[in-house]
C-alpha positions as CSV (number, residue, x, y, z in Angstrom):
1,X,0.0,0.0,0.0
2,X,1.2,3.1,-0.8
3,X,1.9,5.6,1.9
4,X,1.9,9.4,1.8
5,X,6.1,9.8,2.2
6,X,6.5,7.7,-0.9
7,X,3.9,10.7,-2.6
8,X,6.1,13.1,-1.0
9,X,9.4,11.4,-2.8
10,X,7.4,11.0,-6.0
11,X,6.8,14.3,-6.2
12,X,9.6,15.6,-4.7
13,X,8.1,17.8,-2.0
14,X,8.1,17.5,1.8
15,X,5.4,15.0,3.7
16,X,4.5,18.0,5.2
17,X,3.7,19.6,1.8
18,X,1.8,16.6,0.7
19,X,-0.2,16.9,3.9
20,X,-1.4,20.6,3.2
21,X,-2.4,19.8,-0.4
22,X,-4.9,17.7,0.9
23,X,-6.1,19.2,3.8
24,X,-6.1,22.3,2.1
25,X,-4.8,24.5,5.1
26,X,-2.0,26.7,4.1
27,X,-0.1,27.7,1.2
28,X,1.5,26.0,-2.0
29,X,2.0,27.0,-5.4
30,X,-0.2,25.8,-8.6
31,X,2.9,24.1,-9.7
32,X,3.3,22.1,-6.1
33,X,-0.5,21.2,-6.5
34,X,-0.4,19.6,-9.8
35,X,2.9,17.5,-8.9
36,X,1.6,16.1,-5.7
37,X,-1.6,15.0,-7.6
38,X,0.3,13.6,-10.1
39,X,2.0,11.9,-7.9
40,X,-1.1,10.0,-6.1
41,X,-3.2,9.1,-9.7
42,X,0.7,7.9,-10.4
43,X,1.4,5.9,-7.5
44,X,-2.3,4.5,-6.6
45,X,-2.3,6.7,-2.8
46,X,-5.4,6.6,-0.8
47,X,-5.6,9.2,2.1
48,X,-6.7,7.6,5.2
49,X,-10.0,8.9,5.4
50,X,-10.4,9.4,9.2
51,X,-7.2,11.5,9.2
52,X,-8.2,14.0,6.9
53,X,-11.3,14.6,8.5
54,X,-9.3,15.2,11.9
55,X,-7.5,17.7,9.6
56,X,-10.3,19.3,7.9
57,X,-13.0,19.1,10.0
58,X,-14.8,18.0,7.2
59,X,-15.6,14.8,5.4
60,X,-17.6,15.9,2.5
61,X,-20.8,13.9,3.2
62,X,-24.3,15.0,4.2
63,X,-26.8,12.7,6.7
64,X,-29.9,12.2,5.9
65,X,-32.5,10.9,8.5
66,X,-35.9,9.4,7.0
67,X,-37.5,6.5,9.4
68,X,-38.1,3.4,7.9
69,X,-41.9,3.6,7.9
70,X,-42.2,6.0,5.1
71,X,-39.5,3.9,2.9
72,X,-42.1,2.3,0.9
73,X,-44.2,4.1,-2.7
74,X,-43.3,6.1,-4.9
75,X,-42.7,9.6,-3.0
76,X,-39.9,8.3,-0.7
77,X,-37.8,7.1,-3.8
78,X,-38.6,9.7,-5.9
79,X,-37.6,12.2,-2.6
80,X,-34.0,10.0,-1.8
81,X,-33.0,9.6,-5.7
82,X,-33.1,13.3,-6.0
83,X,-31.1,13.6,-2.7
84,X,-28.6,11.3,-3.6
85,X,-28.4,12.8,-6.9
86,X,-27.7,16.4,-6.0
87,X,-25.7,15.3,-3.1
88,X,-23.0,13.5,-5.9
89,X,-23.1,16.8,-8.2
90,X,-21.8,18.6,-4.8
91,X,-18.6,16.7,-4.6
92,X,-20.3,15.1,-1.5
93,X,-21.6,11.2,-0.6
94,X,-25.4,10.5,1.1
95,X,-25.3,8.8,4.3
96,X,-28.9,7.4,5.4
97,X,-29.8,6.6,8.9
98,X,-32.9,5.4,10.3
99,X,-35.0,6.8,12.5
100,X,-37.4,3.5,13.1
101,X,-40.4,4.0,15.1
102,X,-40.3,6.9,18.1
103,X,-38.5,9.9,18.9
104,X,-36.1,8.5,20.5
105,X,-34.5,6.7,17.9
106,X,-35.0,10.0,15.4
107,X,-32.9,11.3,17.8
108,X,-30.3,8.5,18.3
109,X,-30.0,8.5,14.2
110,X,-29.3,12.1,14.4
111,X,-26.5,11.3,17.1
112,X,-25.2,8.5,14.7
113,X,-24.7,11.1,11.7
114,X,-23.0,13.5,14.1
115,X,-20.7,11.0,15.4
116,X,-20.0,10.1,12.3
117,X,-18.5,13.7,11.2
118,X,-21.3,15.1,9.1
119,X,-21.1,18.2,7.6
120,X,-24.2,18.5,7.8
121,X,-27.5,17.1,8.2
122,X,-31.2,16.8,6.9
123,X,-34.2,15.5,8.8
124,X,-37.1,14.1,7.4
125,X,-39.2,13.4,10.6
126,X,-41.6,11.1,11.3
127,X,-42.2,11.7,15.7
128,X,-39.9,14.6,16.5
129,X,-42.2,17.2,17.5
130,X,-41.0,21.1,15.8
131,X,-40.2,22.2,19.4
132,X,-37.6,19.6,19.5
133,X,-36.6,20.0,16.1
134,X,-35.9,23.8,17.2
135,X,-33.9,22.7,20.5
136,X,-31.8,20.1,18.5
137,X,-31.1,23.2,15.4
138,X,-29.6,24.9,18.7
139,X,-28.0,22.0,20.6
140,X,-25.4,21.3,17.9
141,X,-22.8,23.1,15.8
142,X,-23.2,21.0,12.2
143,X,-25.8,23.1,10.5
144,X,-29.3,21.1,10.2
145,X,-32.3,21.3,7.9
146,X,-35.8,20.0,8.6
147,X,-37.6,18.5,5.8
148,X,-41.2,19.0,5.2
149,X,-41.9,21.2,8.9
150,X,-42.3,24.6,9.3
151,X,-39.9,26.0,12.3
152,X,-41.2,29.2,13.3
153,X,-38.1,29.4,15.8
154,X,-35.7,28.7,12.9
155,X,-37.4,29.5,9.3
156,X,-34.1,29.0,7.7
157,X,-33.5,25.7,9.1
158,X,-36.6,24.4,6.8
159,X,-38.0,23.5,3.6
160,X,-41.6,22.6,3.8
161,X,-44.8,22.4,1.4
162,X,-48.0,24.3,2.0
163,X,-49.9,20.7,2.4
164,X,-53.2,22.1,4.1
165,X,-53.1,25.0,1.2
166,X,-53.0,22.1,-1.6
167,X,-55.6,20.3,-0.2
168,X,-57.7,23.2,0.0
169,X,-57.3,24.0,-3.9
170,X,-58.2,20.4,-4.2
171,X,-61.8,20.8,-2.8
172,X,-61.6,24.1,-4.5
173,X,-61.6,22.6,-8.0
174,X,-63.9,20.1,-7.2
175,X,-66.8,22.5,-6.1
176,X,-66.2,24.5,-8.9
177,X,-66.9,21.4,-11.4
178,X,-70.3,21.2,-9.4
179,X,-69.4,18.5,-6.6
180,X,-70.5,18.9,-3.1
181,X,-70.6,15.3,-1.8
182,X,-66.9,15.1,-1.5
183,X,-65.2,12.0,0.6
184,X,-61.7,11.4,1.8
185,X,-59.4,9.1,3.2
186,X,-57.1,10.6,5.2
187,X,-53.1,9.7,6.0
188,X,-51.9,8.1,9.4
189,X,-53.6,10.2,12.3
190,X,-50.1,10.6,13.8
191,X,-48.7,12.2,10.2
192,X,-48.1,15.8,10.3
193,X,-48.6,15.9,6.4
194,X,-52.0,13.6,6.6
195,X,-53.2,16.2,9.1
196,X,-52.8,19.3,7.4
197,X,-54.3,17.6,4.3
198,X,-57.6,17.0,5.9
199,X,-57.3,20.1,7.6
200,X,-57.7,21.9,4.4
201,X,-60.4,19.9,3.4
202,X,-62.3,20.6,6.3
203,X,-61.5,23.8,5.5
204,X,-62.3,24.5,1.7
205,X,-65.6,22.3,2.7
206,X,-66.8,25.0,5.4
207,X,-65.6,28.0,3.4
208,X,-68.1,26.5,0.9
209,X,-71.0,26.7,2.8
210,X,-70.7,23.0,2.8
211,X,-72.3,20.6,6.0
212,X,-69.5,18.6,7.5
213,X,-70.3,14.6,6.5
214,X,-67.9,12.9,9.1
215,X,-69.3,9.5,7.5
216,X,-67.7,10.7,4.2
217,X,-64.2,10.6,5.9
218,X,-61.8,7.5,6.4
219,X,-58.8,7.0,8.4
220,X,-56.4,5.3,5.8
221,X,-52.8,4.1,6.7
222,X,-50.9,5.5,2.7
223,X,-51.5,2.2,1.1
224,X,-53.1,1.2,-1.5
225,X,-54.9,-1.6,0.4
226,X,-56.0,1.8,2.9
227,X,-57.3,2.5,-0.3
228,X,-59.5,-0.1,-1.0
229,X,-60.4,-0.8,2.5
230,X,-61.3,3.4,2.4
231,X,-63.9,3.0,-0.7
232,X,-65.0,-0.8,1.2
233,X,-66.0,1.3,4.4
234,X,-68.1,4.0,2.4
235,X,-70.2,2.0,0.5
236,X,-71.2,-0.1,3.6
237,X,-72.1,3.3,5.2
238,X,-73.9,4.0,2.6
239,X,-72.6,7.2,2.2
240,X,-73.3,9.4,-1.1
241,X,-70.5,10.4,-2.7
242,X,-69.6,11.8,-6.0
243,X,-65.7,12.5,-5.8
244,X,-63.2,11.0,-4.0
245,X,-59.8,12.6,-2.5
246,X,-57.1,10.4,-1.4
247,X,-54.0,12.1,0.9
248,X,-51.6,10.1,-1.2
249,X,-51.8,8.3,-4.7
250,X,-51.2,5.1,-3.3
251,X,-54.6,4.8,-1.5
252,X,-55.8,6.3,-5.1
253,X,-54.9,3.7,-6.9
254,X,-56.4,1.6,-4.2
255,X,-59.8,2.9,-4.4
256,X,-59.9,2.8,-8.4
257,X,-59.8,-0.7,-7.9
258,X,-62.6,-1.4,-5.4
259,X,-64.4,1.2,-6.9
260,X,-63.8,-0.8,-10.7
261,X,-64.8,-4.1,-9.1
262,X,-68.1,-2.9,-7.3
263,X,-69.3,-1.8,-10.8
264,X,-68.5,1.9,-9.8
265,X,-67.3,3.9,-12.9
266,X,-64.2,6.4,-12.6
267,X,-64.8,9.0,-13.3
268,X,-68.6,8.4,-14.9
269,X,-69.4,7.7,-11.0
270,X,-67.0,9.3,-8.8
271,X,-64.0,11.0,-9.9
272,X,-60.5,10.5,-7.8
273,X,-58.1,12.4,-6.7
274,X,-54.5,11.9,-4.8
275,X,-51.6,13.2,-3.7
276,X,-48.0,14.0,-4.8
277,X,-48.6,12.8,-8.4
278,X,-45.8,9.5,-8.8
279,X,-44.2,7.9,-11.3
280,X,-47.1,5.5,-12.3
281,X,-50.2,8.3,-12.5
282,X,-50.1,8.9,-15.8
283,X,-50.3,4.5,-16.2
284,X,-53.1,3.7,-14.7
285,X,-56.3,2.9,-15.6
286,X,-57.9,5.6,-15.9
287,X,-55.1,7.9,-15.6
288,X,-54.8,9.5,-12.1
289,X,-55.3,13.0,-11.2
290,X,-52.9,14.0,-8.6
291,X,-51.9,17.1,-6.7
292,X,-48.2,17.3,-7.8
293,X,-45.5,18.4,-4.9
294,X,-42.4,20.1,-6.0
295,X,-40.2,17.2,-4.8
296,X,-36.9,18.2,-7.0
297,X,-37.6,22.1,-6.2
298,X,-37.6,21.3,-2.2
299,X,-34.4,18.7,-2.3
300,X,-32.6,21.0,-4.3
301,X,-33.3,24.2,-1.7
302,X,-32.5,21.9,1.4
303,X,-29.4,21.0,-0.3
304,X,-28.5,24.7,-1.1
305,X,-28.9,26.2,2.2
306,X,-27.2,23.2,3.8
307,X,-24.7,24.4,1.4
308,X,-24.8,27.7,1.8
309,X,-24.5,27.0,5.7
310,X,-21.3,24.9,5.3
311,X,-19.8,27.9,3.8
312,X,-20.7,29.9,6.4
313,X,-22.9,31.9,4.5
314,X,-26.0,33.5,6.5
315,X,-29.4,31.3,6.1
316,X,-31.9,33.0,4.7
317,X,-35.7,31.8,5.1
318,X,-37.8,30.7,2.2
319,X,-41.4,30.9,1.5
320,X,-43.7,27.6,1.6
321,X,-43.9,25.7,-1.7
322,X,-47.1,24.6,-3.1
323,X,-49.0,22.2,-5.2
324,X,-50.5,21.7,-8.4
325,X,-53.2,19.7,-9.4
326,X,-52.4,17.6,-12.6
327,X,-55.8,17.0,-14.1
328,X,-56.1,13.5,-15.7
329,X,-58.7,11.0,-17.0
330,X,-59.8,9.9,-13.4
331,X,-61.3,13.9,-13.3
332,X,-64.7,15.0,-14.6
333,X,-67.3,17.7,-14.3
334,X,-70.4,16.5,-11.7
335,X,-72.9,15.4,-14.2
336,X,-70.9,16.0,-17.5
């Protein structure tokens, strides 16, 4: 194995010299630089990794912490390719911990990247509440971003989507293509996101004019069987309904199907709605209306500030993204 004095010999310069090249900490010349590289694609050197982050302070890779409950569909991928991708065209490597099942181990996956020497670190959270998302921003010197929470303490510290706004819009639309009798299957009751969504619909409903029908609401759990199981509890209330919203499109796609084998025509019947618009919408049968979130747009402004913070540039707060409903064949006017 190649060791860094045999660089040094090779490109006959000091140890010492070969050491700040790679750390980067004091001075050498353009000329220095390109001989000591030369030197190590030459010789086949690798610098022990642990000792140039004792030298740097910095190891070049970002944490990301995303428990393992919300792993599954199409979201989650769709959310950690685009991390990983925009992680690589920063020079830096994606390290993903687990937060599992409570707070507690949110927070011991947080611990784990820190020990580990991350720059920095982004939290997608599951059970950390935003009060102690705000006292863990201030606990620790590696800059952290919160995915998908609003921190009114720290408003540069997150990137979050306007969920309760783009359910709202969602009813919006509806009621102005002449439905009233509007259903919807919720996310998990303990899901920030699934909250706000059928916050807004409570919302858009009453701003309506429109009686609250809590028989045309169903807890679902984001899968597709939720899904089914949603449109399976409905009908046995026996419930009128003449569109459907889903808080993801998972549980969609679910309800197409038990709507399709109860005779139930989509959208003749009931039209369908869901949430954050994945890879397979466009493919199914019929094609799935969806509320689009800006997935790429909210990676890619974590990323930045995180970024931005490493470089010890000041963190500026953005505003909320939003949705957009992308009308598709599962969509029609009431009565049309």
């Amino acid at each position: 194995m190649t060791t860094m004095l045999e660089v040094a010999k090779r490109a006959g310069v000091s140890k010492a010299t070969v050491s700040r090249v790679l750390s980067g900490n004091g001075y050498t010349s353009q000329e220095t630089r390109d001989r000591v590289f030369q030197a190590i694609e030459e010789s086949g050197y690798r610098p022990n990794l642990l000792a140039r982050q004792l030298a740097t302070r910095h190891n070049q890779t970002l944490g990301l912490v995303v428990t393992n409950t919300l792993y599954h569909g199409g979201y989650f991928g769709e959310l950690l390719s685009h991390a990983a991708r925009m992680t690589e065209a920063r020079g830096r490597q994606l390290i993903l911990a687990d937060g599992k099942h409570s707070a507690d181990e949110e927070r011991q996956a947080i611990q784990y990247l820190l020990d580990s020497r991350c720059d920095g670190i982004i939290i997608y959270p599951r059970f950390l509440s935003v009060e102690e998302m705000d006292e863990i921003i201030e606990q620790y010197d590696q800059p952290i971003m919160v995915l998908n929470r609003r921190l009114p303490r720290h408003p540069a510290h997150c990137v979050y989507a306007d969920q309760q706004g783009a359910a709202e819009a969602v009813v919006d639309s509806l009621v102005a293509m002449g439905h009233r009798e509007i259903a919807f299957i919720s996310g998990a009751a303990e899901s920030p996101t699934g909250i706000e969504r059928l916050a807004g619909y409570r919302q858009a409903l009453q701003r309506h004019g429109i009686p609250p029908c809590e028989e045309r609401i169903v807890a679902g759990r984001w899968t597709p069987a939720c899904g089914a199981q949603g449109v399976s509890t409905l009908l046995a209330r026996g419930v009128r309904f003449s569109a459907l919203v889903a808080s993801n499109d998972d549980m969609a796609i679910g309800a197409i199907k038990a709507l399709h084998q109860q005779g139930i025509g989509v959208p003749e019947a009931i039209s369908v709605i869901g949430f954050d618009d994945i890879a397979v919408a466009p493919y199914t049968i019929p094609s799935l209306s969806s509320v689009k979130m800006p997935v790429t747009e909210m990676i890619k402004e974590t990323i930045g500030r995180l970024i931005a913070m490493l470089e010890e540039a000041r963190p500026v707060a953005g505003v909320p993204f939003t949705g957009e409903l992308v009308r598709r064949d599962s969509l029609r006017e009431r009565n049309a």
